[in-house]
C-alpha positions in Angstrom: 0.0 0.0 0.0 1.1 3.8 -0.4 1.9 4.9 2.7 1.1 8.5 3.9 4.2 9.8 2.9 4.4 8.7 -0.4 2.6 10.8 -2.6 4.9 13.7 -1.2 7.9 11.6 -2.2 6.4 10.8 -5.4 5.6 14.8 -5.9 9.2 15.4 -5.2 10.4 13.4 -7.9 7.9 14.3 -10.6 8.6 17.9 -10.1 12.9 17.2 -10.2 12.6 14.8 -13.0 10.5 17.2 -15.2 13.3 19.4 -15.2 15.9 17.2 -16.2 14.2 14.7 -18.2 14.7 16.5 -21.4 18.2 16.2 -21.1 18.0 12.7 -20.1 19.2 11.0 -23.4 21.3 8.3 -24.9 23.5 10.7 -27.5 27.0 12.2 -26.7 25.4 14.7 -25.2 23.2 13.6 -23.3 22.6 13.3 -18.8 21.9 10.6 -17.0 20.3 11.1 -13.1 20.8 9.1 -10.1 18.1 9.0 -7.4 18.7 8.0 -4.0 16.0 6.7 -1.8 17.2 6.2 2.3 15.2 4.8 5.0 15.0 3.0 7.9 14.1 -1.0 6.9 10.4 -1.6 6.1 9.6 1.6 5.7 8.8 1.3 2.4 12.2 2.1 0.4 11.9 -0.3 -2.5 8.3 0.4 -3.4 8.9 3.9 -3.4 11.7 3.6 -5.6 9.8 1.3 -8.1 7.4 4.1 -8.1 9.8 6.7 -9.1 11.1 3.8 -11.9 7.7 3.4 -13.0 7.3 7.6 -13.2 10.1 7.6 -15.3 9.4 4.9 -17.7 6.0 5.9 -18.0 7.0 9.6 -18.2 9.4 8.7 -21.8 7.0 6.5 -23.1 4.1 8.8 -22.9 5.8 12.3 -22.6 2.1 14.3 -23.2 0.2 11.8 -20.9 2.6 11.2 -18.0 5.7 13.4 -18.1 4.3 16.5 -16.9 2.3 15.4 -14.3 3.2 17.4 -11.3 -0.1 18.2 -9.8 -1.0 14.4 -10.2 -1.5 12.5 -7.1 0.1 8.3 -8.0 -2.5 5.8 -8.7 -3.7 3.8 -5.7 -2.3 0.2 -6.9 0.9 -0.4 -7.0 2.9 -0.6 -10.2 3.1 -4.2 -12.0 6.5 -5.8 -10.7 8.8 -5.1 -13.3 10.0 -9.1 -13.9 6.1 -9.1 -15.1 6.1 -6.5 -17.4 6.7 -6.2 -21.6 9.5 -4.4 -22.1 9.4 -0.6 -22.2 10.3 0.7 -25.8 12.1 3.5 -24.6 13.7 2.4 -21.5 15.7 -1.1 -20.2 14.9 -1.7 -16.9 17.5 -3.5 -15.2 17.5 -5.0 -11.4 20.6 -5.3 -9.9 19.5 -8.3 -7.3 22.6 -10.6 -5.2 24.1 -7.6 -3.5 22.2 -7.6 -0.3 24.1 -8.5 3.2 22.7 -11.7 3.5 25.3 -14.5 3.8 24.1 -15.4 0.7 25.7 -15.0 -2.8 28.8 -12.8 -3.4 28.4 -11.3 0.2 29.5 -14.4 1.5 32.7 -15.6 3.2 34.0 -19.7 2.7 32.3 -20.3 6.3 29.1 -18.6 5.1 28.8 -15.7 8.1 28.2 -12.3 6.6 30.6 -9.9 5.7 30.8 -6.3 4.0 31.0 -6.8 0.5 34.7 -5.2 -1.9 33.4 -2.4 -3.9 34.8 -3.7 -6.5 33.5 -6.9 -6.4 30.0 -4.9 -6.4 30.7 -2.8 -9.2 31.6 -6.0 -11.2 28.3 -7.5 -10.3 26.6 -4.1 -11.8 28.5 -4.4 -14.6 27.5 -8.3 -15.7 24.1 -7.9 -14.4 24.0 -4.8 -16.9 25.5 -6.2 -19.8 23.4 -9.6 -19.3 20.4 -7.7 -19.5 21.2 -5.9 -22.4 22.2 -8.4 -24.7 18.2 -9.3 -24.5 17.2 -6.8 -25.4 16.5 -6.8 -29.3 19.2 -6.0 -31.7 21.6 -4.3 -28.8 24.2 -7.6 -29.7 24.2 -6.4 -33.7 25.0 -2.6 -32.5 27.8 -3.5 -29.5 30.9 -3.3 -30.4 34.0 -6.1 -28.8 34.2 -3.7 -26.0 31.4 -4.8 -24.2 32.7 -7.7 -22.6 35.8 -5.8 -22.0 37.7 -6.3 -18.3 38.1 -2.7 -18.3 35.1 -1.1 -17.2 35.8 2.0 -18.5 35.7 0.2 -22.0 33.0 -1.7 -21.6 30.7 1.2 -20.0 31.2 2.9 -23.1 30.6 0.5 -25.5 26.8 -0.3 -23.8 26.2 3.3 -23.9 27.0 3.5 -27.3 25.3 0.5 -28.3 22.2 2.2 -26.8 22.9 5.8 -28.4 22.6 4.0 -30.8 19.1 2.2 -30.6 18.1 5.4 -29.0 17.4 4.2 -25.6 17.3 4.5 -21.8 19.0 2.4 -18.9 17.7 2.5 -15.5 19.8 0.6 -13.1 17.7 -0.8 -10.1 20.2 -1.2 -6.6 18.5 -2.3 -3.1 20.4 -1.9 -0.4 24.3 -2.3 0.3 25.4 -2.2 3.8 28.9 -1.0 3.6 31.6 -1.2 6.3 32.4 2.0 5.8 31.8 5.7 4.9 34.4 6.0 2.5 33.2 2.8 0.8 29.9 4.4 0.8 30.5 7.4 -0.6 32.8 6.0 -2.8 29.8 3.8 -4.7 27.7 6.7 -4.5 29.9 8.4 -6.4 30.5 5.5 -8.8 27.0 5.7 -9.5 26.7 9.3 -10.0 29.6 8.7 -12.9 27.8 5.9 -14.0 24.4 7.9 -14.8 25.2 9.8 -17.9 24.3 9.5 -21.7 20.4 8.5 -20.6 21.8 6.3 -17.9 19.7 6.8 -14.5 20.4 4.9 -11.3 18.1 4.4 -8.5 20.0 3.6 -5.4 18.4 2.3 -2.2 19.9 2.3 1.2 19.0 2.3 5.0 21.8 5.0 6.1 19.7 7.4 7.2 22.0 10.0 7.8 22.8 10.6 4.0 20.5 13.8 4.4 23.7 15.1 6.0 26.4 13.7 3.9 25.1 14.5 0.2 26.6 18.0 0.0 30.0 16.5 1.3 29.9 13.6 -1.3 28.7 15.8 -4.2 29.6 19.3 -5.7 27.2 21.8 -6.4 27.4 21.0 -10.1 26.8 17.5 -9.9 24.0 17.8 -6.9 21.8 19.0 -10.2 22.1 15.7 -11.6 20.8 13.9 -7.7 17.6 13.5 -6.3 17.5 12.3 -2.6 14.0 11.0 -1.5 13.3 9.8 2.0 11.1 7.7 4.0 10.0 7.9 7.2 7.8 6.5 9.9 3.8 5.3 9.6 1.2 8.1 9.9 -1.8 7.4 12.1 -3.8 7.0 8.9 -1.8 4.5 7.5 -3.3 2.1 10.2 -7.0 2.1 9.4 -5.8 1.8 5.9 -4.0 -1.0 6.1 -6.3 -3.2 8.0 -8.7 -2.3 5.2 -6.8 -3.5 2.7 -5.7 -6.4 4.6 -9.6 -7.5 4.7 -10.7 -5.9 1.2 -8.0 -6.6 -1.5 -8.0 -9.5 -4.0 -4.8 -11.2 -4.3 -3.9 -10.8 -0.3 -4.4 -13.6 1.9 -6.9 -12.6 4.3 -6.5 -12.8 8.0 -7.3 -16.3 9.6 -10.5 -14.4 12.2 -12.3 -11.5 11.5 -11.3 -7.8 11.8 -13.8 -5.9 14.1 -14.8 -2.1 13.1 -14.1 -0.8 16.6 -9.9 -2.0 15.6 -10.1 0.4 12.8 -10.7 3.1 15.1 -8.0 2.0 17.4 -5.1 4.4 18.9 -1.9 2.2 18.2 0.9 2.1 20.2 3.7 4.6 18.6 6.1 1.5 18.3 4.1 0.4 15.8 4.4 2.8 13.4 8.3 2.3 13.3 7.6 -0.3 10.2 5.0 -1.7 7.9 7.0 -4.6 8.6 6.3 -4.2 12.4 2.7 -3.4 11.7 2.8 -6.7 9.9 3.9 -9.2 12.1 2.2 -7.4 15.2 -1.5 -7.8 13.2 -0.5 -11.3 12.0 0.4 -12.6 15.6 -2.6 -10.7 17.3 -4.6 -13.2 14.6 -3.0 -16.2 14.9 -3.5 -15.4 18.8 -7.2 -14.7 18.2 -7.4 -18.0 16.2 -6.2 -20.0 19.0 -8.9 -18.5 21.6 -11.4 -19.3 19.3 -12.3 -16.2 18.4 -14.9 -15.1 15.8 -13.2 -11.4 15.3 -9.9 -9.7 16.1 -11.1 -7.0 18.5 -10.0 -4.0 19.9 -9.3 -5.3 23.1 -7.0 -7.8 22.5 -4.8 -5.5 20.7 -4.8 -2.8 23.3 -3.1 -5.5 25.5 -1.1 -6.9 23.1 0.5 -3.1 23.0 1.0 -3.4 26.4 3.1 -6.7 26.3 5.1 -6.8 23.1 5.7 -3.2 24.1 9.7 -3.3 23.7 12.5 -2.6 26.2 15.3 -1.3 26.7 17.0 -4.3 27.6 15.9 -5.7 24.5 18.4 -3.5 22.1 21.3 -3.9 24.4 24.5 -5.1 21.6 27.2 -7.5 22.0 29.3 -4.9 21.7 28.0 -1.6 23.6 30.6 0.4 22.7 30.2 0.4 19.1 27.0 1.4 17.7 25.9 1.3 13.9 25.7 4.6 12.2 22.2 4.0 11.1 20.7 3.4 14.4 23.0 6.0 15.9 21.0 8.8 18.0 17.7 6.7 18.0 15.1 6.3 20.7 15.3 1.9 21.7 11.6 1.8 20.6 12.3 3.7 17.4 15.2 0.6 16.2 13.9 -1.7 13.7 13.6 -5.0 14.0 16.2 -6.4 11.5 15.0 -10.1 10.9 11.8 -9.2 9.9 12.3 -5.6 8.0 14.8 -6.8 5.3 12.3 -8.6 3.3 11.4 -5.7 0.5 13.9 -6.2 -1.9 14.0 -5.3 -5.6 
């Protein structure tokens, strides 16, 4: 579901994109753009970004109908998963997926624990997924030239973008989140990126560092800020519960919940905590059912979740680390109840 602080996001990036999307194109002289959208976990990152993807697609391939469409509020379903789609005919949409921090894939050490991945060993992952993609796409192989498969990436970036100057096309680049070890690595693929995005090339780079608010004017000039846009998420709004439980009973394609949900929950003052995540608000409604269930319940009432706020309510002792002395930049300066809970939050990916 859009959450309430979408359609400001989604605002935001109509109004930068109209500006530059002229300039946006695959010839020698054309920009690229790379979009950054931060946020806690669950929060709503990737579908947010998918929205901006699907602006910008949708924006090129119908410029009178959708690509000056500031005043416009987004539709209220979600855009088709890209995987699902045709192809655009003006755009190749590209998902960079296997460089989350999961123990999984090339994150992973010999003994399988998790570790911070090489940028370079990211970038290289970009640049096969990219070039894999590509050679899909109809008659990009008969337009490449040898460079493409070139171990120098300078080589190789310049033969794809010719290859798609040349069929008049767009690339956007889709990257979920990369949990670096450290700020220079950070910046350092940020800044990657940014080179990256040029000749109709746009990345859209997610991550959960939320103090990148502070850090884009130190990473970027004021020259190449023009060619950045920074969107945020942020917390639940109070609406956002009311609306979810309606479309957790109302929408096809959703499983419904296992008992009933009474009116008087719609009305229902949650417990601030809650609102940290829809991934929180998730598993809290899906445990106060499955709780329900087992009492043999007809409906999920109001009741039962006002003491279910009461005991899940976290504590303090509950964030204490290994390792007190050290904490993570991205939880840095946060309230205990405000921390996400990692297991469950890290399930929107791209």
């Amino acid at each position: 579901m859009d959450l309430q602080h979408v359609p400001a996001a989604v605002h935001t990036f109509r109004n930068q994109l109209v500006q530059v999307a002229r300039n946006i194109t695959p010839d020698r002289d054309g920009r690229g753009h790379l979009v950054v959208v931060s946020g806690l976990p669950g929060t709503g990152k990737s579908s947010l970004l998918h929205r901006c993807v699907h602006e910008f697609v949708t924006g090129l391939e119908d410029p009178e109908g959708g690509g000056d469409r500031t005043g416009a509020e987004p539709r209220d379903e979600s855009p088709t998963p890209w995987c699902r789609r045709e192809p655009s005919g003006a755009v190749s949409v590209v998902p960079v997926t296997g460089v989350r921090n999961n123990g999984r894939d090339l994150e992973s050490s010999p003994s399988g624990h998790t570790e911070a991945p090489e940028l370079s060993t990211v970038i290289d992952r970009i640049f096969r997924t990219v070039v894999k993609a590509l050679k899909k796409t109809p008659g990009f192989a008969e337009v490449c030239g040898p460079d493409i498969d070139s171990p120098d990436h300078f080589d190789s970036w310049h033969a794809l973008t010719d290859a798609l100057a040349q069929l008049g096309r767009r690339l956007a680049v889709i990257i979920p989140h990369i949990k670096w070890e450290d700020q220079d690595s950070r910046w350092a693929f940020l800044r990657f990126c940014h080179q990256k995005a040029d000749r109709g090339v746009v990345f859209f780079v997610e991550t959960e560092y939320t103090g990148l608010e502070k850090e884009i004017d130190l990473i970027f000039d004021e020259t190449q800020l023009r060619g950045v846009t920074h969107l945020k998420t942020g917390r639940l709004a109070r609406e956002d519960w009311g609306r979810y439980l309606r479309l957790w009973m109302e929408l096809p394609d959703i499983p419904s919940p296992k008992v009933g949900i009474h009116e008087d929950l719609l009305e229902c003052e949650p417990a601030p905590w809650v609102f940290v995540s829809i991934a929180k608000l998730q598993t809290f409604l899906r445990e106060a059912a499955d709780e329900a269930l087992q009492a043999d319940e007809a409906y999920l009432r109001r009741s039962r979740i006002v003491l279910r706020f009461a005991k899940k309510e976290p504590k303090p002792d509950d964030f204490l680390r290994g390792d007190s002395e050290k904490e993570p930049p991205e939880t840095a300066g946060l309230e205990p109840n405000e921390l996400p809970d990692d297991e469950e939050d890290r399930r929107d990916e791209p």
